[in-house]
C-alpha positions as a Markdown table, in Angstrom:
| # | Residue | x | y | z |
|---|---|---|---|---|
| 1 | Unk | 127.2 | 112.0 | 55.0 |
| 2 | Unk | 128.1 | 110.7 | 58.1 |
| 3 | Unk | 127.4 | 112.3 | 61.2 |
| 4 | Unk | 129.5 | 115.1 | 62.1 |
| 5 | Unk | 129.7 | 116.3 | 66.4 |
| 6 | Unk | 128.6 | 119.8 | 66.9 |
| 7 | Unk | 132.7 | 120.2 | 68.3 |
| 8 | Unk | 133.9 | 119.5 | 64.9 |
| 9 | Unk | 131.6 | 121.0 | 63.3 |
| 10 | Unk | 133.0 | 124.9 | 65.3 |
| 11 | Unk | 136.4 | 123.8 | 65.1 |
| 12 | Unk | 137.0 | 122.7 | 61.3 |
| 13 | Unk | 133.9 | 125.0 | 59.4 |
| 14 | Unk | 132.9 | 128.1 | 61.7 |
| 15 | Unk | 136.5 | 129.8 | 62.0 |
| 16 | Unk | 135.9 | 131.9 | 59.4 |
| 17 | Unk | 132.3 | 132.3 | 58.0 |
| 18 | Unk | 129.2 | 134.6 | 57.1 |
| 19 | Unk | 126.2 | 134.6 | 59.1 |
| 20 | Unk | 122.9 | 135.6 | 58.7 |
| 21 | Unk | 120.6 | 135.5 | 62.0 |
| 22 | Unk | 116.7 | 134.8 | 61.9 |
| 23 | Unk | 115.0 | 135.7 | 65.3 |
| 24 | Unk | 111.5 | 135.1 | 65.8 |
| 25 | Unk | 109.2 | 138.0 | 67.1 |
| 26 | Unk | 109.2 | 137.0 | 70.8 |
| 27 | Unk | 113.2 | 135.6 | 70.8 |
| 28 | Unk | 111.6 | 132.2 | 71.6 |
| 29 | Unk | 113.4 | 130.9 | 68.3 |
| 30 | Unk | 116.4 | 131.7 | 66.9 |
| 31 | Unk | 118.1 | 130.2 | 62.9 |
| 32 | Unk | 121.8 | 130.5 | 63.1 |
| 33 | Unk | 123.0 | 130.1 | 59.0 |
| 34 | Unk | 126.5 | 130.5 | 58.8 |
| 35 | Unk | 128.6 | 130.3 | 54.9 |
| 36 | Unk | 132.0 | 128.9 | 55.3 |
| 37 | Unk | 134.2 | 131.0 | 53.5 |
| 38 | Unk | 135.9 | 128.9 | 51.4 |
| 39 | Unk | 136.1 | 125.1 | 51.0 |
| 40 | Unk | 136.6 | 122.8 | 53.6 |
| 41 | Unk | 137.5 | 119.3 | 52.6 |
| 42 | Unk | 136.8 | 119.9 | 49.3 |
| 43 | Unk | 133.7 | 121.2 | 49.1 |
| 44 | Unk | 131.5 | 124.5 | 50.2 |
| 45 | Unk | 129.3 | 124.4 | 53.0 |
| 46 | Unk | 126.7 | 126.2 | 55.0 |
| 47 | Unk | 125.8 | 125.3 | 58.8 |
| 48 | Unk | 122.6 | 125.5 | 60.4 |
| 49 | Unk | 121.6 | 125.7 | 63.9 |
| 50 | Unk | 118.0 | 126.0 | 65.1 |
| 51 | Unk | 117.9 | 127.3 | 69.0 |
| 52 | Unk | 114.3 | 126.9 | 70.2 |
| 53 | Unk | 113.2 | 127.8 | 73.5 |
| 54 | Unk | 115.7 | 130.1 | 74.0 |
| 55 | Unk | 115.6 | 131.3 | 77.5 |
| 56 | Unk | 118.6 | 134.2 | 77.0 |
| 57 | Unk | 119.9 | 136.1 | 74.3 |
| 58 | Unk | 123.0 | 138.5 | 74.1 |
| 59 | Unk | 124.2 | 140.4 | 71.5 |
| 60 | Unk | 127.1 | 143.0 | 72.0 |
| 61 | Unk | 125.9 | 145.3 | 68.8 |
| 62 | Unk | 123.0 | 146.6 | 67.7 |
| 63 | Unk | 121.9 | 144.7 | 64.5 |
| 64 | Unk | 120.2 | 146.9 | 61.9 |
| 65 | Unk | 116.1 | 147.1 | 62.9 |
| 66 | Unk | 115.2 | 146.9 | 59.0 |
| 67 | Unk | 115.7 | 143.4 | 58.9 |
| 68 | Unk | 117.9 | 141.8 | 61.3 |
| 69 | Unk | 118.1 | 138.6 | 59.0 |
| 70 | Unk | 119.4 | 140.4 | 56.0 |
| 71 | Unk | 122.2 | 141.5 | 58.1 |
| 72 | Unk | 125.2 | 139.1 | 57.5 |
| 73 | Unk | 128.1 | 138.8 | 60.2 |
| 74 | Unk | 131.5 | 137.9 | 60.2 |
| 75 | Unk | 132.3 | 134.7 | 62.3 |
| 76 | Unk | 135.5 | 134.5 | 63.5 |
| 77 | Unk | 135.1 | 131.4 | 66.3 |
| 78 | Unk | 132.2 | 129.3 | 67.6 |
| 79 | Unk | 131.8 | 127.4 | 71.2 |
| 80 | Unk | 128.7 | 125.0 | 71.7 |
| 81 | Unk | 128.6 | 123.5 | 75.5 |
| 82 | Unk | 126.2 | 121.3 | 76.5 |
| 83 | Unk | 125.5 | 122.7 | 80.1 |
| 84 | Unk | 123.7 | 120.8 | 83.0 |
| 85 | Unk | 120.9 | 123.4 | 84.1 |
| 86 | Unk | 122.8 | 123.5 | 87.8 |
| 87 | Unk | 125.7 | 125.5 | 86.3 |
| 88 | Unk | 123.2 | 128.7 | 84.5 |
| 89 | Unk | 124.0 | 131.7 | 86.7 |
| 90 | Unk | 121.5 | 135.1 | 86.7 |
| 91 | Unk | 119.2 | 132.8 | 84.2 |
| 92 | Unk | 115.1 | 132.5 | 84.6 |
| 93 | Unk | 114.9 | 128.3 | 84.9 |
| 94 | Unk | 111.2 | 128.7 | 85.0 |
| 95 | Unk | 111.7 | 127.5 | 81.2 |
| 96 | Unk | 113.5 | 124.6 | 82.1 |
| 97 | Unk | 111.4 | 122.6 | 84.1 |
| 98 | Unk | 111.1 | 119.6 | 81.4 |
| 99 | Unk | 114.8 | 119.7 | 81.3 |
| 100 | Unk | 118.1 | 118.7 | 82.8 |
| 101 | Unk | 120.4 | 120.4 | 80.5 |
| 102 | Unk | 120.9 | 123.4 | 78.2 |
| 103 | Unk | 122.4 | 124.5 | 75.3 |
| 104 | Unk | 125.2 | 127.6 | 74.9 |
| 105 | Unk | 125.9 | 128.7 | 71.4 |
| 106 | Unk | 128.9 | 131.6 | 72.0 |
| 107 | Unk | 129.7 | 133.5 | 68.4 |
| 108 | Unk | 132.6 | 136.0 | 68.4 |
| 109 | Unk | 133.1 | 137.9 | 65.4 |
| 110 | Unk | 131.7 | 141.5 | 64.2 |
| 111 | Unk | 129.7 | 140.9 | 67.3 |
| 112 | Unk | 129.9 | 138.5 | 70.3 |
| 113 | Unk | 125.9 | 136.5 | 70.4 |
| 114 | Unk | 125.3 | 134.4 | 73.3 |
| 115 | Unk | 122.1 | 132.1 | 73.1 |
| 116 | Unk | 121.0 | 130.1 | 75.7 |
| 117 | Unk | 118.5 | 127.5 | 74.4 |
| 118 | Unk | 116.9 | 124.1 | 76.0 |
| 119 | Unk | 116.6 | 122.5 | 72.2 |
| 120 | Unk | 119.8 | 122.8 | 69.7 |
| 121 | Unk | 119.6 | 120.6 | 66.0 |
| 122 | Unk | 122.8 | 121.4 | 63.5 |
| 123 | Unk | 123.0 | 120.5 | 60.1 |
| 124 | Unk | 125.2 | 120.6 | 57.3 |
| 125 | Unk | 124.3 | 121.2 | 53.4 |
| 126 | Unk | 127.4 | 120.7 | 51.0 |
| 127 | Unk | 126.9 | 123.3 | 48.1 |
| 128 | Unk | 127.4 | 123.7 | 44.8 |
| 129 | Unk | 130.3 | 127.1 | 43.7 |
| 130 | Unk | 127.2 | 128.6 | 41.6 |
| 131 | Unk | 124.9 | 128.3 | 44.5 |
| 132 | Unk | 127.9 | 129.4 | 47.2 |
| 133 | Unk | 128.8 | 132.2 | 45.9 |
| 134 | Unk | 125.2 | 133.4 | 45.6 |
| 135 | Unk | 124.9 | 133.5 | 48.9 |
| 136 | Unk | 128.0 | 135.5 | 49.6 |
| 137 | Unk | 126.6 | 138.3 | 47.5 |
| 138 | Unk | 122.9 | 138.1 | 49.1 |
C-alpha cells in the first residue's frame, strides 16, 4: 500500500470510528487503535498510532479504572500537528532536549484526549468483514 500522510489519514478514516486506548503504567507510552466504522474505499480498516515519550496527557472523562484499554470510545474527529517545541505553552521541555519538534494527537468524541508526544508512528491494516466486525463486538 502506498504511503498514506498522517492528514489524510484524520481526514478520510477517523471521522467516525471506535477506539480503544492502551496507556502504559507511567503514561510514558500511549497505543491509539481506532476501527473505522464502515468501509472506506472499499475496504475496512483499523489505525494505529503509537505516542512514546509522551510528555502530556489530557483526557476530559474519566475512563473506567478496570481496564482502561477495554474501554472503546467514539471518535468523532482527529487533528495531528507537527509542532516545533518553541510553540508548547505550560509544558515540562525537560523531555525534549534531543528534540526540535513534537507531536499533538487532539481526539474529540465521547471524550476530548490530548497527547503530547516527541515520537508518533501510524499505521494502517486493511481487514477482512469477519475479522472487522469482531472487533466491533470486543
Amino acid at each position: 500500500m502506498k504511503e498514506i500522510s498522517v492528514d489524510n489519514i484524520t481526514s478520510e478514516y477517523l471521522d467516525n470510528a471506535n477506539l480503544k486506548m492502551k496507556v502504559s503504567e507511567n503514561f510514558n507510552d500511549i497505543i491509539l487503535e481506532f476501527m473505522v466504522y464502515g468501509k472506506v474505499k472499499e475496504k475496512y480498516w483499523k489505525v494505529i498510532f503509537s505516542c512514546k515519550r509522551v510528555i502530556n496527557f489530557g483526557i476530559s472523562k474519566e475512563v473506567d479504572s478496570d481496564g482502561a484499554e477495554e474501554h472503546s470510545l467514539l471518535v468523532l474527529d482527529t487533528k495531528v500537528i507537527k509542532k516545533s517545541i518553541d510553540e508548547l505553552n505550560n509544558i515540562d521541555l525537560s523531555a525534549c532536549k534531543d528534540s526540535d519538534s513534537v507531536w499533538q494527537i487532539d481526539i474529540y468524541g465521547d471524550c476530548n484526549i490530548n497527547i503530547t508526544c516527541i515520537d508518533f508512528n501510524w499505521n494502517m491494516k486493511s481487514l477482512e468483514e469477519e475479522e472487522y466486525l469482531e472487533s466491533l463486538y470486543k
